[in-house]
N, C-alpha and C positions, 0 to 999 in steps of 0.2 A: 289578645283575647284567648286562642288556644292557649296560651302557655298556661293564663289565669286559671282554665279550664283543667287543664293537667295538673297543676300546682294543688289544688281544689281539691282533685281526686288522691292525688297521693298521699295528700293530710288526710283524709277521709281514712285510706285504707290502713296506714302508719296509726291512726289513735283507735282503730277495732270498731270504727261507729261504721260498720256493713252495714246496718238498716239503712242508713242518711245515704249511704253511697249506692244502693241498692233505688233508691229513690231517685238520687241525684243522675245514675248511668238511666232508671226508666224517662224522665225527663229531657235528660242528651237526646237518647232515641226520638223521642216525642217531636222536639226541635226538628232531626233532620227531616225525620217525616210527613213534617208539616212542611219544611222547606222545598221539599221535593216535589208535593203536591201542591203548592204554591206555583214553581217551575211548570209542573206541568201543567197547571190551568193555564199560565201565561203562553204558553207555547203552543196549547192547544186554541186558546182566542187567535193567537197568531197564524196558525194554520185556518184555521177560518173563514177569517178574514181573507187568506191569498185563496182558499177556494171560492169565495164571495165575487173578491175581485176576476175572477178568469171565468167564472159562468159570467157575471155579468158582460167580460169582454168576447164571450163566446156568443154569449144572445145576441150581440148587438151585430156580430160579423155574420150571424146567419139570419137575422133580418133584413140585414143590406141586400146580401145574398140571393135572400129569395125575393125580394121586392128587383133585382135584375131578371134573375128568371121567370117571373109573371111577365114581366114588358117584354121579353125573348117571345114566351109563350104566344104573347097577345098578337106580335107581328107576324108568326109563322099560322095561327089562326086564320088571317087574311089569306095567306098563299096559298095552304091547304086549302081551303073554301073554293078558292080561287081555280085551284088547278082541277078540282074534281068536278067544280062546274064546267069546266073547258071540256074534259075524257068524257064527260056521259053525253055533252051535246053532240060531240061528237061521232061516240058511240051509239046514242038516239039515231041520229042522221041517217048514220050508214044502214042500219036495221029498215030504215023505210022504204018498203019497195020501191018509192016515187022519187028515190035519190035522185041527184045530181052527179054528174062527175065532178064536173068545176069545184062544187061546192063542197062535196065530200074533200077535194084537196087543197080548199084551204081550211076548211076545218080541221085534217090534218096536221100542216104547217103550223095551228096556231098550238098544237100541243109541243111543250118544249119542257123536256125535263129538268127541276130545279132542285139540287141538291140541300135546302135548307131544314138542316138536322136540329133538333134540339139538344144543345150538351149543356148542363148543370155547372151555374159557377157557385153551388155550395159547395166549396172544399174543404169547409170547416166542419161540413159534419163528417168526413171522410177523418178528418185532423183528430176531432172527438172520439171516433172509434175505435182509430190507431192504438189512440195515448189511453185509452180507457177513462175517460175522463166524462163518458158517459154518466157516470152515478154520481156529477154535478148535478145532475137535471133531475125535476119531478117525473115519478113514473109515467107521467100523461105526456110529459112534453120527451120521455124518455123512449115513450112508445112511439109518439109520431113520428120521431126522428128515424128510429128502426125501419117503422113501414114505408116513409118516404126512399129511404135507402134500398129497401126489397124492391119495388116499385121501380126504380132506376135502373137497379141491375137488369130485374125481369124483360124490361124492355130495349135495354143494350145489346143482352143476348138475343132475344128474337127479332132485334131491327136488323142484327147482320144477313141473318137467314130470307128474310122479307125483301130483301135488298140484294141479293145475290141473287135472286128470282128473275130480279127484271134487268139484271147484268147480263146474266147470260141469254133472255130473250131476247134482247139490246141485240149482243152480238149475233147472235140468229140469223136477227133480220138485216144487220150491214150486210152478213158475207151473202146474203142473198142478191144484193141491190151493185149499182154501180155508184158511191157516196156522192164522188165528181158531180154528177146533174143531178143528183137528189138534193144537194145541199142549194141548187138553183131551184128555183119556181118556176115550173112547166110551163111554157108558151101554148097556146093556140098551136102552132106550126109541129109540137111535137106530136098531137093528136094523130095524125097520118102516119108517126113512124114507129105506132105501137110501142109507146112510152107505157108501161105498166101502172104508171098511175093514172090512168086512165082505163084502164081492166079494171070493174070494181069484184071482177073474182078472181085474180092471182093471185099466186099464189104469195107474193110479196106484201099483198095487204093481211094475209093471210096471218103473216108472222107480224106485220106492222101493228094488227090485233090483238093478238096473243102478247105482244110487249105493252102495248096501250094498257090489257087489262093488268097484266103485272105493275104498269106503273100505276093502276087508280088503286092497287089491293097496299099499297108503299104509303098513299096519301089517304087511305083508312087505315092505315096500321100507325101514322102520325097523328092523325086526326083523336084516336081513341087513347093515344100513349101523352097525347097534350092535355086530351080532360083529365087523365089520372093523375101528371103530374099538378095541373094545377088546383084541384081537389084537394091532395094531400099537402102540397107546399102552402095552401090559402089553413088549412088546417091548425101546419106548426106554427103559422106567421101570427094567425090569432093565438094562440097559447103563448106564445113568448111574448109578443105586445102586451098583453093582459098583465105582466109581471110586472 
Protein backbone atom coordinates (compact mmCIF):
# COMPACT_ATOMS: atom_id res chain seq x y z
CA UNK A 1 0.00 0.00 0.00
CA UNK A 2 2.84 2.49 0.80
CA UNK A 3 4.64 1.63 -2.16
CA UNK A 4 1.18 2.25 -4.28
CA UNK A 5 1.21 5.45 -2.39
CA UNK A 6 4.76 6.57 -3.45
CA UNK A 7 4.45 5.26 -6.91
CA UNK A 8 1.13 7.73 -6.99
CA UNK A 9 3.10 10.64 -6.01
CA UNK A 10 5.91 10.42 -8.14
CA UNK A 11 3.73 10.06 -11.32
CA UNK A 12 1.87 13.03 -9.83
CA UNK A 13 5.01 15.05 -9.58
CA UNK A 14 7.08 13.60 -13.04
CA UNK A 15 3.74 14.57 -15.29
CA UNK A 16 3.69 18.55 -13.51
CA UNK A 17 -0.14 17.82 -12.18
CA UNK A 18 1.11 19.87 -8.63
CA UNK A 19 -2.47 20.77 -8.21
CA UNK A 20 -3.60 16.87 -7.95
CA UNK A 21 -0.51 16.31 -5.82
CA UNK A 22 -0.98 19.28 -3.71
CA UNK A 23 -4.42 17.62 -3.09
CA UNK A 24 -3.46 14.29 -3.05
CA UNK A 25 -0.17 15.18 -0.11
CA UNK A 26 -3.40 17.53 1.84
CA UNK A 27 -5.52 14.17 1.94
CA UNK A 28 -2.27 11.90 3.04
CA UNK A 29 -2.11 14.46 5.89
CA UNK A 30 -5.81 14.13 6.49
CA UNK A 31 -5.51 10.29 6.82
CA UNK A 32 -2.76 10.36 9.36
CA UNK A 33 -4.65 12.85 11.29
CA UNK A 34 -7.62 11.10 11.46
CA UNK A 35 -5.67 7.99 12.37
CA UNK A 36 -4.01 9.41 15.03
CA UNK A 37 -7.07 10.90 16.60
CA UNK A 38 -8.76 7.64 16.00
CA UNK A 39 -5.51 6.12 18.37
CA UNK A 40 -6.09 8.43 20.60
CA UNK A 41 -9.79 8.16 21.24
CA UNK A 42 -8.98 4.41 21.61
CA UNK A 43 -6.48 4.89 24.11
CA UNK A 44 -8.13 7.40 25.79
CA UNK A 45 -11.47 4.95 26.28
CA UNK A 46 -8.77 2.54 27.43
CA UNK A 47 -7.44 4.66 29.94
CA UNK A 48 -10.88 5.04 31.28
CA UNK A 49 -11.89 2.39 31.59
CA UNK A 50 -8.46 1.24 33.88
CA UNK A 51 -9.46 4.59 35.89
CA UNK A 52 -13.03 3.20 36.24
CA UNK A 53 -11.88 0.00 37.15
CA UNK A 54 -9.51 1.01 40.18
CA UNK A 55 -11.91 3.63 41.67
CA UNK A 56 -14.41 1.09 41.67
CA UNK A 57 -11.73 -1.35 43.31
CA UNK A 58 -10.66 1.48 45.64
CA UNK A 59 -14.48 2.05 46.85
CA UNK A 60 -15.08 -1.13 47.44
CA UNK A 61 -11.57 -1.72 49.82
CA UNK A 62 -12.57 1.32 51.56
CA UNK A 63 -16.13 0.22 52.41
CA UNK A 64 -14.88 -3.09 53.73
CA UNK A 65 -12.63 -0.94 55.46
CA UNK A 66 -14.75 1.22 57.12
CA UNK A 67 -17.55 -1.12 57.91
CA UNK A 68 -14.39 -2.86 60.14
CA UNK A 69 -13.58 0.26 61.81
CA UNK A 70 -17.41 1.04 62.95
CA UNK A 71 -17.56 -2.55 64.56
CA UNK A 72 -13.83 -1.51 66.19
CA UNK A 73 -15.42 1.65 67.15
CA UNK A 74 -18.77 0.11 68.40
CA UNK A 75 -16.84 -2.47 70.93
CA UNK A 76 -14.39 0.24 72.31
CA UNK A 77 -17.75 2.42 72.89
CA UNK A 78 -18.62 -0.26 75.48
CA UNK A 79 -15.33 -0.17 77.46
CA UNK A 80 -14.99 3.49 77.27
CA UNK A 81 -18.45 3.84 78.77
CA UNK A 82 -17.47 1.19 80.78
CA UNK A 83 -14.33 2.40 82.40
CA UNK A 84 -15.53 6.06 83.07
CA UNK A 85 -18.46 4.63 84.85
CA UNK A 86 -16.03 2.67 86.96
CA UNK A 87 -13.40 6.26 87.67
CA UNK A 88 -16.29 8.59 88.70
CA UNK A 89 -18.04 6.08 90.97
CA UNK A 90 -15.28 5.93 92.30
CA UNK A 91 -14.13 9.09 92.38
CA UNK A 92 -17.93 10.09 93.58
CA UNK A 93 -17.10 7.65 96.58
CA UNK A 94 -14.15 8.90 97.79
CA UNK A 95 -15.42 12.73 97.74
CA UNK A 96 -18.10 11.61 100.39
CA UNK A 97 -17.35 12.59 103.56
CA UNK A 98 -19.45 9.46 104.82
CA UNK A 99 -16.84 7.21 102.95
CA UNK A 100 -15.85 3.93 103.85
CA UNK A 101 -12.36 2.55 103.86
CA UNK A 102 -13.39 -0.99 102.82
CA UNK A 103 -15.28 0.44 100.23
CA UNK A 104 -13.27 3.14 98.95
CA UNK A 105 -10.73 0.02 98.28
CA UNK A 106 -12.32 -2.00 96.49
CA UNK A 107 -13.74 0.57 94.44
CA UNK A 108 -10.23 1.27 93.84
CA UNK A 109 -9.14 -2.32 92.77
CA UNK A 110 -12.10 -2.34 90.42
CA UNK A 111 -10.37 0.35 88.34
CA UNK A 112 -7.87 -1.33 85.93
CA UNK A 113 -6.36 0.33 83.20
CA UNK A 114 -7.18 -1.03 79.59
CA UNK A 115 -5.12 -0.16 76.72
CA UNK A 116 -7.82 -0.55 73.82
CA UNK A 117 -6.69 2.04 71.28
CA UNK A 118 -8.54 2.79 68.29
CA UNK A 119 -6.08 2.28 64.93
CA UNK A 120 -7.80 2.57 61.37
CA UNK A 121 -7.67 -0.35 59.00
CA UNK A 122 -8.31 2.09 56.15
CA UNK A 123 -5.10 1.77 54.44
CA UNK A 124 -6.46 2.42 51.27
CA UNK A 125 -7.03 5.84 51.83
CA UNK A 126 -3.42 6.19 53.06
CA UNK A 127 -2.57 4.01 49.37
CA UNK A 128 -4.89 6.79 47.60
CA UNK A 129 -2.95 9.75 48.71
CA UNK A 130 0.44 8.25 48.26
CA UNK A 131 -0.25 7.42 44.48
CA UNK A 132 -2.36 10.57 43.89
CA UNK A 133 -4.94 8.83 42.79
CA UNK A 134 -7.21 10.89 44.75
CA UNK A 135 -8.72 12.83 41.60
CA UNK A 136 -10.37 9.31 40.86
CA UNK A 137 -12.99 10.40 43.35
CA UNK A 138 -15.83 13.06 43.27
CA UNK A 139 -14.93 16.22 44.97
CA UNK A 140 -17.49 15.26 47.86
CA UNK A 141 -16.32 11.94 48.25
CA UNK A 142 -12.76 13.73 47.66
CA UNK A 143 -13.34 15.89 50.46
CA UNK A 144 -14.46 13.37 53.06
CA UNK A 145 -11.79 11.26 52.36
CA UNK A 146 -9.35 14.40 53.25
CA UNK A 147 -11.22 15.27 56.37
CA UNK A 148 -11.41 11.68 57.61
CA UNK A 149 -7.57 11.71 57.23
CA UNK A 150 -7.17 15.21 59.07
CA UNK A 151 -9.29 13.84 61.70
CA UNK A 152 -6.83 10.72 62.17
CA UNK A 153 -3.77 12.32 62.33
CA UNK A 154 -5.25 15.15 64.69
CA UNK A 155 -6.05 12.65 67.00
CA UNK A 156 -2.79 10.36 66.83
CA UNK A 157 -0.88 13.35 67.62
CA UNK A 158 -2.64 14.27 70.74
CA UNK A 159 -3.56 10.72 71.91
CA UNK A 160 0.36 10.30 72.45
CA UNK A 161 0.49 13.47 74.53
CA UNK A 162 -2.94 12.52 76.56
CA UNK A 163 -1.36 9.14 77.28
CA UNK A 164 1.86 10.09 78.42
CA UNK A 165 0.10 12.09 81.16
CA UNK A 166 -1.18 9.26 82.90
CA UNK A 167 2.30 7.30 82.17
CA UNK A 168 4.16 9.22 84.08
CA UNK A 169 1.29 9.68 86.99
CA UNK A 170 1.22 5.78 86.69
CA UNK A 171 4.82 5.87 87.56
CA UNK A 172 4.46 8.45 90.45
CA UNK A 173 2.41 6.52 92.22
CA UNK A 174 4.30 2.89 92.00
CA UNK A 175 7.59 4.48 93.31
CA UNK A 176 5.52 5.74 95.97
CA UNK A 177 3.77 2.33 97.08
CA UNK A 178 5.40 -1.15 97.76
CA UNK A 179 3.78 -3.04 94.25
CA UNK A 180 4.35 -6.59 96.36
CA UNK A 181 1.12 -6.12 98.70
CA UNK A 182 -0.66 -3.60 96.53
CA UNK A 183 -1.07 -6.08 93.76
CA UNK A 184 -2.64 -8.24 96.97
CA UNK A 185 -6.12 -7.16 98.52
CA UNK A 186 -5.68 -5.86 101.98
CA UNK A 187 -7.01 -8.13 104.69
CA UNK A 188 -8.74 -6.99 107.86
CA UNK A 189 -5.44 -7.84 109.75
CA UNK A 190 -3.60 -5.33 107.78
CA UNK A 191 -5.82 -2.53 109.17
CA UNK A 192 -3.54 -2.47 112.61
CA UNK A 193 -0.29 -2.35 110.68
CA UNK A 194 -1.10 1.09 108.99
CA UNK A 195 -1.38 -0.26 105.56
CA UNK A 196 -1.88 3.19 103.61
CA UNK A 197 -4.79 2.04 102.02
CA UNK A 198 -6.48 2.46 104.78
CA UNK A 199 -5.27 6.20 105.34
CA UNK A 200 -7.95 7.85 103.07
CA UNK A 201 -5.50 11.07 103.32
CA UNK A 202 -2.03 9.79 102.29
CA UNK A 203 -0.37 10.66 100.55
CA UNK A 204 -0.50 7.51 98.17
CA UNK A 205 -3.98 7.88 97.48
CA UNK A 206 -3.04 11.11 96.79
CA UNK A 207 -1.04 10.25 93.68
CA UNK A 208 -3.48 7.15 93.17
CA UNK A 209 -5.85 10.35 92.28
CA UNK A 210 -4.09 12.36 90.45
CA UNK A 211 -3.37 9.05 88.06
CA UNK A 212 -7.12 7.94 88.34
CA UNK A 213 -7.97 11.58 86.89
CA UNK A 214 -5.33 11.31 84.26
CA UNK A 215 -6.68 7.98 83.42
CA UNK A 216 -10.68 9.13 83.10
CA UNK A 217 -9.10 12.59 80.93
CA UNK A 218 -7.46 9.23 78.42
CA UNK A 219 -11.18 7.71 78.32
CA UNK A 220 -12.68 11.38 77.42
CA UNK A 221 -10.11 11.99 75.14
CA UNK A 222 -11.32 8.26 73.40
CA UNK A 223 -14.59 8.79 73.96
CA UNK A 224 -14.63 12.13 71.85
CA UNK A 225 -11.82 10.85 69.09
CA UNK A 226 -14.46 7.63 68.63
CA UNK A 227 -17.56 10.16 67.90
CA UNK A 228 -15.44 12.01 65.34
CA UNK A 229 -14.21 9.17 63.77
CA UNK A 230 -17.26 7.53 63.41
CA UNK A 231 -19.17 10.73 62.23
CA UNK A 232 -16.80 11.23 59.52
CA UNK A 233 -16.17 7.50 58.41
CA UNK A 234 -20.47 6.93 58.59
CA UNK A 235 -20.09 10.13 56.17
CA UNK A 236 -17.62 8.57 53.46
CA UNK A 237 -19.35 5.16 53.89
CA UNK A 238 -22.68 6.68 52.75
CA UNK A 239 -21.13 8.57 49.67
CA UNK A 240 -19.41 5.78 48.39
CA UNK A 241 -22.41 3.21 48.79
CA UNK A 242 -24.65 5.77 47.13
CA UNK A 243 -22.36 5.27 43.83
Amino acid sequence: MLRFFRQLRQRLLTENKFRKYLLYAIGEILLVVIGILIALQINNANEYSKQKQQLLKYEQNIVSELKEDLKMLNGLDSLNSAKVGTILSYINYFKNPTRDADTVIQRMYDIQYNGGVYKSIAYTIDEIINTGNLSLFSSEAKTAILELKAIQEFYEKNRIEVEQKWVLSNIEFENAIDLVSYNEFPTAELRNMKDWRFDLGSDQYRLFNNKTLAELRVFYFRTDQNNKMRTHSEKLLNLLEKN
